[in-house]
C-alpha positions as CSV (number, residue, x, y, z in Angstrom):
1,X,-25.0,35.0,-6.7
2,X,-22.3,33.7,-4.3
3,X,-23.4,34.9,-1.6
4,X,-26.1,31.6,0.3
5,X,-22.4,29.8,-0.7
6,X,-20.4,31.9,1.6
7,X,-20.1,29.7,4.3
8,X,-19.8,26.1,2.3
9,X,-16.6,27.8,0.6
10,X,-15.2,28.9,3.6
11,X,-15.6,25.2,5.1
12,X,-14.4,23.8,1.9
13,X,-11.3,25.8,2.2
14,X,-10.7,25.1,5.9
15,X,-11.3,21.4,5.0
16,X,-8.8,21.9,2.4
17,X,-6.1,23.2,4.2
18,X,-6.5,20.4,6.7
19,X,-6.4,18.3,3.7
20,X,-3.0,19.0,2.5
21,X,-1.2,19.6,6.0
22,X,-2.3,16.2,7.0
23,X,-1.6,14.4,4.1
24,X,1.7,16.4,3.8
25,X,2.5,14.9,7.9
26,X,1.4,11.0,6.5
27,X,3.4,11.8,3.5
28,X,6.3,12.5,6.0
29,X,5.6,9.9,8.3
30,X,5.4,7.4,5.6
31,X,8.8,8.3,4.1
32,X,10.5,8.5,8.2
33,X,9.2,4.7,8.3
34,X,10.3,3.7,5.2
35,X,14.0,5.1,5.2
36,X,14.2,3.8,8.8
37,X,13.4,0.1,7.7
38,X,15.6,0.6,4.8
39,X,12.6,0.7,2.5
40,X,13.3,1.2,-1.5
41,X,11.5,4.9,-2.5
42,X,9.3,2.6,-5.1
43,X,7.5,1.1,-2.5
44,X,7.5,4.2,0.1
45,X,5.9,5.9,-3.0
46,X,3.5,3.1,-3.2
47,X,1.9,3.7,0.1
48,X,2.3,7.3,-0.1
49,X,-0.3,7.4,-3.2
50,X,-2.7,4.4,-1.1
51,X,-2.7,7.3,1.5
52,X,-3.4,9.7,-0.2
53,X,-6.4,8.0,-2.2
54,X,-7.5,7.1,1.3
55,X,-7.8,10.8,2.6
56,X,-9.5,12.3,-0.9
57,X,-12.3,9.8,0.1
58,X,-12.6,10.7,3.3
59,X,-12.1,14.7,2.2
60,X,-15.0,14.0,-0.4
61,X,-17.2,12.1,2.0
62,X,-17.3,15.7,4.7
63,X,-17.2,17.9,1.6
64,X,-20.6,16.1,0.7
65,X,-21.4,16.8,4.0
66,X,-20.6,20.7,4.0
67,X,-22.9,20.7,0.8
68,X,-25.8,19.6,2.4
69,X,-26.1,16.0,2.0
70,X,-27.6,14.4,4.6
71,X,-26.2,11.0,6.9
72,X,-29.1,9.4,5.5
73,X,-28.2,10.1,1.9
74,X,-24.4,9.5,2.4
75,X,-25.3,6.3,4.0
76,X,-27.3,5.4,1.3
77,X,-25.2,6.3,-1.2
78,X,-21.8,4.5,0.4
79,X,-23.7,1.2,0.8
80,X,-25.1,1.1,-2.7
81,X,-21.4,1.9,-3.9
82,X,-19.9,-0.6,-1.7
83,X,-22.1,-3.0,-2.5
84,X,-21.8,-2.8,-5.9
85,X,-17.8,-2.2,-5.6
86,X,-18.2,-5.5,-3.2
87,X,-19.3,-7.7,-5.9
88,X,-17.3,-7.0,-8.2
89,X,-13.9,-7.0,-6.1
90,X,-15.1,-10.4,-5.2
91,X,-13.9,-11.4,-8.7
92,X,-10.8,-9.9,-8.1
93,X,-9.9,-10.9,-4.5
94,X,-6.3,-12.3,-5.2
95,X,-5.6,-8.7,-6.6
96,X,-6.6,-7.1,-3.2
97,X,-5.4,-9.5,-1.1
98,X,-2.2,-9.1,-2.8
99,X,-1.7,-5.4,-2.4
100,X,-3.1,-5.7,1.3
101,X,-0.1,-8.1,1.8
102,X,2.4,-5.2,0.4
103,X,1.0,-2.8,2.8
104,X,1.3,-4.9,5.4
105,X,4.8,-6.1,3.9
106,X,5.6,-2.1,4.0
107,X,4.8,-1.4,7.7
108,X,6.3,-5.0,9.3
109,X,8.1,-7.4,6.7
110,X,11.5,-7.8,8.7
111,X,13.3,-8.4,5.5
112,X,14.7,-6.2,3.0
113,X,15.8,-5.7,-0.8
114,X,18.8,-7.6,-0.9
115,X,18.5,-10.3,1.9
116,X,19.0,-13.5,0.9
117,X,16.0,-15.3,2.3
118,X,14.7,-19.0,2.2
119,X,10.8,-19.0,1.5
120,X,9.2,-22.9,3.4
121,X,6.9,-24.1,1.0
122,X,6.3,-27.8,0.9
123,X,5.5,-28.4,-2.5
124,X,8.7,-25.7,-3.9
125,X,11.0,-24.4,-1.4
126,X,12.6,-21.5,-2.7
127,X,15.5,-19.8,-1.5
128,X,17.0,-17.1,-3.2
129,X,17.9,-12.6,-2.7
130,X,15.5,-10.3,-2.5
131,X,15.5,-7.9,-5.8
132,X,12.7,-6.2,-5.0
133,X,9.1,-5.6,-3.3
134,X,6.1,-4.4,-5.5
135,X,2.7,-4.1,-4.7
136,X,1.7,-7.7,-5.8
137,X,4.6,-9.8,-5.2
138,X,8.1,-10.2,-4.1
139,X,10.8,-10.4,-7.3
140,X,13.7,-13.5,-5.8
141,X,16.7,-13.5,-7.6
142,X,18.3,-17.4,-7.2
143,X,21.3,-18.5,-7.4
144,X,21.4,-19.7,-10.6
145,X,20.3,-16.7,-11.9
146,X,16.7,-17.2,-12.5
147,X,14.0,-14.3,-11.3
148,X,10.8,-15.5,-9.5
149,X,7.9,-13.8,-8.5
150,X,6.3,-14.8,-5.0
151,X,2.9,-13.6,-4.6
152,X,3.1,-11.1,-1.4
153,X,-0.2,-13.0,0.0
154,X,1.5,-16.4,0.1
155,X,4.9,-14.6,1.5
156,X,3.1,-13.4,4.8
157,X,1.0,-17.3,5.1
158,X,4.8,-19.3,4.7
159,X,7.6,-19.6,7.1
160,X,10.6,-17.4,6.0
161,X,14.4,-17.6,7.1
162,X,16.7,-15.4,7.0
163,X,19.6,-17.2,5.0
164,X,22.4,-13.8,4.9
165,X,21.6,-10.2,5.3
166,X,23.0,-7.9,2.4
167,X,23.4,-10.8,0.5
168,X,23.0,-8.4,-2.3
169,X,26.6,-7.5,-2.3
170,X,28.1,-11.1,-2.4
171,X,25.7,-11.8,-5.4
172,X,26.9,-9.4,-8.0
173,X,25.1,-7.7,-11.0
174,X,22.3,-9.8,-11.6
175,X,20.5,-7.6,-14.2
């Protein structure tokens, strides 16, 4: 019953073990850069999972392949879904520019969780210690006490100083 399948299951498991060892070396990678920048796990987790979304896409896409779909179908089938996908992120553009901004954050944002930073906005300058990084924004702790959330998209268009480094320490228990 198995046996016209022979082949497509052997590629499927060569695929797969090429799979896992490469997302085990980004995994790796990922988690190298992020301790070396002094990255919190949340966020090196973050960007682990993005990855790893990234390659089951591309692993479906030649697994559709090995199964006998053809450029033309895959073609037509990844422009409908993007298309449709297209629209409908188009709604929610803040959203991706947002987590865009904490990837980009990840690989080259020179500060870190607990800097004490000073964020150049004309209409509300804000300068306060950086609590944390999430995938949408930045949480600020200020000195009087008060939490703000900066939108990781605005973050990367303002001009940011750096006020102390490990300001964190100096600021005490803020939770």
């Amino acid at each position: 019953m198995f046996e016209h399948l022979q082949d497509e299951i052997l590629k499927t498991l060569v695929l797969l073990i090429i799979f896992i060892i490469i997302r085990s070396i980004l995994k790796v990678s990922i988690k190298k850069i992020g301790q070396k920048s002094g990255i919190n796990d949340a966020r090196i987790g973050l960007i682990s999972r993005y990855s790893t979304f990234t390659l089951i896409l591309i692993f479906l896409l030649f697994l559709s392949y090995i199964f006998g779909a053809t450029l033309e179908n895959l073609t037509l089938l990844f422009s409908s879904v993007f298309a449709v996908i297209g629209i409908g992120l188009f709604a929610i553009w803040s959203i991706l520019s947002n987590i865009t901004s904490g990837i980009i954050m990840f690989f080259s944002f020179p500060y870190k969780v607990g800097d004490k930073i000073k964020i150049h906005d004309k209409d509300s300058p804000l300068e306060g210690i950086i609590e944390d990084i999430r995938a949408f924004q930045l949480h600020l702790r200020l000195d009087n006490g008060d939490l703000v959330t900066y939108p990781n998209n605005l973050i990367l268009q303002k001009a940011v100083t750096l006020v102390q480094k490990d300001a964190i320490e100096d600021f005490g228990d803020f939770h």
